[in-house]
N, C-alpha and C positions, 0 to 999 in steps of 0.2 A: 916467504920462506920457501926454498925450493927442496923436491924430496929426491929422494936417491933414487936411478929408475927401478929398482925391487921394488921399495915402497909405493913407489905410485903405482905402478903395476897392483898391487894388495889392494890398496884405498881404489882402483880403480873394478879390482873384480868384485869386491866389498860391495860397492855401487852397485853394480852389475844384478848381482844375488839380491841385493833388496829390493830393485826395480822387480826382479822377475816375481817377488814372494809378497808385493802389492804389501798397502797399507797395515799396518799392525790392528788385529782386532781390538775391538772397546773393551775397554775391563768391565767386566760383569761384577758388580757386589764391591764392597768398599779395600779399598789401598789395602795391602797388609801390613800391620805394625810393626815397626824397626825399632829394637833396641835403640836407646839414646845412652852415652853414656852421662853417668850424672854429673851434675853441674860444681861439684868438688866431690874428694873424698869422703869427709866425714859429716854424718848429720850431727849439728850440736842441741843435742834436745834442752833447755830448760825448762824447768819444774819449778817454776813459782807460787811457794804457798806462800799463803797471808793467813796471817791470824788477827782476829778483831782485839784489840787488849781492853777490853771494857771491862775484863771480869767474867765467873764461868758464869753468870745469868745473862750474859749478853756474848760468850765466847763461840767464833766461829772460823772454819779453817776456809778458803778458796784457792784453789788451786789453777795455776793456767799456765800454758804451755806457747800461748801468743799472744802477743798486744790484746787487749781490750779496743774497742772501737772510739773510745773516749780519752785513751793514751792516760789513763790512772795508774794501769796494771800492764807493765810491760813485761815481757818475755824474749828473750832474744836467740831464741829458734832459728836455726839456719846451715845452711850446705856451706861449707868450708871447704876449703884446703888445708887448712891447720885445724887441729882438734880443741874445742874451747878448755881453757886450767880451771873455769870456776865458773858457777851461772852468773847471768848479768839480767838484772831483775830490774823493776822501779821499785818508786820508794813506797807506793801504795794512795792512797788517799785522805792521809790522818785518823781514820777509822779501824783501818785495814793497814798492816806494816807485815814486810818479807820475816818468816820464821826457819826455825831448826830444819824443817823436813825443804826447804827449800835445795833445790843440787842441780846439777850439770852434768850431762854424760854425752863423749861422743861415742859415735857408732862409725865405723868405716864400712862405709859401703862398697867398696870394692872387696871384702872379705866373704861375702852371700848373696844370694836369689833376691834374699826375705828378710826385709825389714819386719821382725817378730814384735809391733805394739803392744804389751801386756798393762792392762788398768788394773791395778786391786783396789778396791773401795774397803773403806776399812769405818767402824761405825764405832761411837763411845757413847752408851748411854745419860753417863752422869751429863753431859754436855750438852746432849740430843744434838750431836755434829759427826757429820760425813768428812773423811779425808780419802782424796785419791792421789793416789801416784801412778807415776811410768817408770822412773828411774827410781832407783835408790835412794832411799831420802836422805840429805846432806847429815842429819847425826847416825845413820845407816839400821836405824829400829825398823824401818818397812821397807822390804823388798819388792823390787817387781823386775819381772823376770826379760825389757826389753831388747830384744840381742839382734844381729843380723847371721841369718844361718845361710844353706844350700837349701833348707827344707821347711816348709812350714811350719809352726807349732801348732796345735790343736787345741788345748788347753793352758790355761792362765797361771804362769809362777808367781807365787805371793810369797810373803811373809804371813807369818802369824799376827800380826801385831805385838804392841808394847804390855800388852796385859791390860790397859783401859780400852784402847782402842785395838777390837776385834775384827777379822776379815770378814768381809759380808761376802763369800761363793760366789750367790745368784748376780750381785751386782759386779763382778771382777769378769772381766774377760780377755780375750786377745784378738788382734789384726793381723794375717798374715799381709804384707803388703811387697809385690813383688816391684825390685829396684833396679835389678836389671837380666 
């Protein structure tokens, strides 16, 4: 490719000036981190509860947000470009089957900083069973407050519960998690 002679004149003074200003010192201390942008718009969070149907002497909720290591309990979490319409669960392990509180929410990350994770841990004595959420539970009795802002949240939005099942405070919290 041939340059026009302005331009090779430039590229050649260009030359010139970094020959006189010698080799570029070593960077001291580690790269600085660069914004990446994310790998689609929206996160699609799934909230896969399972409830045990044995009965309330044997009733219990679990909750997951990703695959199990043994592919029983699937969750299908993930960076999109399109926003999920509905969570996509498995079917569980005959013990364990997807329930009510089960839902989907996506969050567009291109809209905030701060991916806001909020857990409410929510506890029913008659049961002696823990339910946790992130997202809104699919019949909408328990809230959690996860959103993407400009700004961190400091503290945890929950729901009250259904009236069995009560918000445990001390075990609820939040993640500010910055996205970009």
């Amino acid at each position: 490719m041939s340059l026009a002679p302005r331009s090779a004149a430039l590229v050649a003074a260009a030359q010139s000036v970094a020959a006189l200003a010698g080799p570029a010192p070593a960077a001291s201390g580690p790269a600085p981190i660069t914004s990446q942008p994310p790998a689609g718009r929206y996160l699609n969070l799934h909230q896969c509860v399972y409830n045990s149907p044995l009965g309330a002497s044997n009733f219990d909720l679990m909750t997951t947000l990703v695959p199990s290591l043994d592919g029983r309990f699937r969750a299908g979490t993930d960076v999109s470009d399109t926003p999920v319409p509905a969570a996509v669960c498995g079917p569980g392990d005959g013990r364990y089957e997807p329930n009510v509180y089960t839902a989907a929410e996506p969050y567009d990350l291109t809209s905030g900083h701060y991916l806001n994770l909020h857990q409410c841990m929510y506890y029913f004595d008659g049961y002696r069973d823990h339910l946790t959420t992130f997202a809104p539970s699919g019949d909408g009795r328990f809230k959690a407050g996860t959103n993407i802002s400009n700004t961190p949240d400091t503290k945890p939005s929950c729901g009250p519960g259904d009236g069995r099942y009560q918000l445990i405070p001390v075990l609820s919290g939040v993640k500010a998690l910055l996205v970009h």
